[in-house]
N, C-alpha and C positions, 0 to 999 in steps of 0.2 A: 571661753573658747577652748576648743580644744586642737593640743598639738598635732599636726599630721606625723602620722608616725613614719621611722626612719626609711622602713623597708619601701614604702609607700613614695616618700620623696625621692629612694637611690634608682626605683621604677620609671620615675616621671622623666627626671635626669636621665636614663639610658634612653627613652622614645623621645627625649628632646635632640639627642647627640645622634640617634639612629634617624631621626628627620632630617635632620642636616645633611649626614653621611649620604643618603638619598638621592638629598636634590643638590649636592655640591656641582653634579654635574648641567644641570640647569642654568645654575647661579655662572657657571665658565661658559655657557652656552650662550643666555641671553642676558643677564644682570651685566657682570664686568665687564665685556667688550663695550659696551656703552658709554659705562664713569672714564674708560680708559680713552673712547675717543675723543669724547667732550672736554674732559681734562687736556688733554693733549692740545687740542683745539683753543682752547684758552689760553694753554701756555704760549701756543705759535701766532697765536691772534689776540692778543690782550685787547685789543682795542674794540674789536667787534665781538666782546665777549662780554661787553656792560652790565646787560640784562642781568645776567645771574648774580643774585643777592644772598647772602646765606641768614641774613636775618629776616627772610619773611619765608614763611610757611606757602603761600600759593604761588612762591616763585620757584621754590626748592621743588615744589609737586610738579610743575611745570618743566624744571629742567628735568627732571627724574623720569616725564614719560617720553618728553626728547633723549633721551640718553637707551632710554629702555628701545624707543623706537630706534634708532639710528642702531643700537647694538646688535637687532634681531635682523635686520637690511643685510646689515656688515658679517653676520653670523650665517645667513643665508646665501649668499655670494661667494663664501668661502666656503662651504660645506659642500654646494653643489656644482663649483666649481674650480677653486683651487685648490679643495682638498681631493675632489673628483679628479682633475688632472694628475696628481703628485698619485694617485692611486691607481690612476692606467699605467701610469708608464712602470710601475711596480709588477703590476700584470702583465705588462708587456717584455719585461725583464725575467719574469719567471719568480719574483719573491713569493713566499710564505703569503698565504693569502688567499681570495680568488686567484685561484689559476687559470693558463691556458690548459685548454681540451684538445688544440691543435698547433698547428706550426706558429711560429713567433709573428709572421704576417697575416695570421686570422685575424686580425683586429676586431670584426667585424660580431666576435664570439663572444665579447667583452659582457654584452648585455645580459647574456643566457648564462653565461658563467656565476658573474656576478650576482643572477638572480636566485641562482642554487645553490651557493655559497650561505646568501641571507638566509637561506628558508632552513637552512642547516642550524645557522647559529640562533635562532628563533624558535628552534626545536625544543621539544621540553627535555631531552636529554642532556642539556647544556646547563649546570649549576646556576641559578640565580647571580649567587653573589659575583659567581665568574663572569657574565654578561655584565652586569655592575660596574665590576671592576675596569672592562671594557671598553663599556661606554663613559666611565670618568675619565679614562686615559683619552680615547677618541677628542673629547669636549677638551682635556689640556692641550691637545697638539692645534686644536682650530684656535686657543688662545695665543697659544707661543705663535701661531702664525698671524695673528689679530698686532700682538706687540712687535712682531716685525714690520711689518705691513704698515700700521700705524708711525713707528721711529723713521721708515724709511721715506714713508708719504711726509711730513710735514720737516725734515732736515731735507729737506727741496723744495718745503713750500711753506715759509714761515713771513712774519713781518723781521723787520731789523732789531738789533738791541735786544733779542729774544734767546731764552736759551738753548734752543735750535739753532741759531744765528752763530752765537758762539760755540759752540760747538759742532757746527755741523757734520764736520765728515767725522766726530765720535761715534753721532748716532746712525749716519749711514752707513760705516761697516760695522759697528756691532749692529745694525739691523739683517745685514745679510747674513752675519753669522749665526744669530737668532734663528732667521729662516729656516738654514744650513742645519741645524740642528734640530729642529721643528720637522724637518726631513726626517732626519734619522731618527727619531720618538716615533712617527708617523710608521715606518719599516717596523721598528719594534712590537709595538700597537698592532702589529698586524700581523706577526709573529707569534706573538701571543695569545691573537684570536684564533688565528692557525691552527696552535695547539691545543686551545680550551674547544674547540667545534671537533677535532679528530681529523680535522678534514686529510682525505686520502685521493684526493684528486692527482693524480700521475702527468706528467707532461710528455706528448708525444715526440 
């Protein structure tokens, strides 16, 4: 047999690590939300959490397309709607971002704005890696708000004797502050798309 040569393996290694780099934003999109709520779920429900075995192969495959499924529900509820919310009233405020094209009570412009905003940063004038980069920050602020949302939902709704239980009011206000912060990444995020699109949208 012969040895694969070095140059050949340091090649394979950068498109394996350039795969990744890729789809990380995937993997925060629809993979982890899932382990994270299923997990959590166990923890605040041990008892109705039986089912899962980690010594069998078609029980793991089984939790893993519940996990997948339940992550993609959870990631879609948030994307189109509490990250949609937290990004109006962004627009409605005047931040870095789709902006207003008219007075602060246009609301109504939110659509039209928003929709020439995307076609901007979809533009081929926009650096790859820069939308990349973008869209991985976007997919962590929908997580940081998955692990708030999740700490906050189950230290109010756990069984007894559980580490929710004892600790509860840990995790409900580090879950708000989570949020809280998940805010301000979200502003950032959008900041930054702001300046990688050029956008020159003026506020009246």
């Amino acid at each position: 047999m012969h040895d694969t040569p070095k140059s050949e393996t340091n090649t394979q290694n950068s498109e394996l690590a350039q795969t990744i780099l890729d789809n990380l934003g995937a993997i925060f999109r629809h993979l982890f939300p899932g382990v994270l709520i299923v997990g959590a779920a166990r923890m605040a429900f041990p008892s109705r959490f039986g089912w899962i075995h980690t010594d069998s192969w078609s029980n793991l495959a089984f939790t893993g397309v519940v996990a997948l499924t339940i992550g993609n529900a959870w990631f879609a509820l948030n994307r189109y709607i509490v990250h949609q919310l937290v990004d109006f009233v962004f627009y409605v405020v005047g931040c870095p971002g789709p902006r207003r094209t008219g007075k602060w009570w246009a609301i109504w412009k939110y659509p039209q704005d928003l929709a020439k905003y995307v076609t901007s940063a979809l533009s081929d004038r926009v650096p790859p890696f820069a939308r990349q980069h973008v869209i991985f920050r976007s997919s962590s602020v929908l997580f940081i708000y998955t692990v708030a949302e999740v700490g906050f939902l189950f230290s109010c709704w756990h069984e007894p004797s559980t580490v929710f239980a004892d600790y509860q009011g840990w995790f409900k206000w580090t879950s708000l502050l989570i949020f809280g912060l998940g805010i301000c990444q979200h502003g950032l995020t959008r900041a930054i798309d702001s300046h990688i699109v050029k956008d020159d949208t003026k506020r009246m």
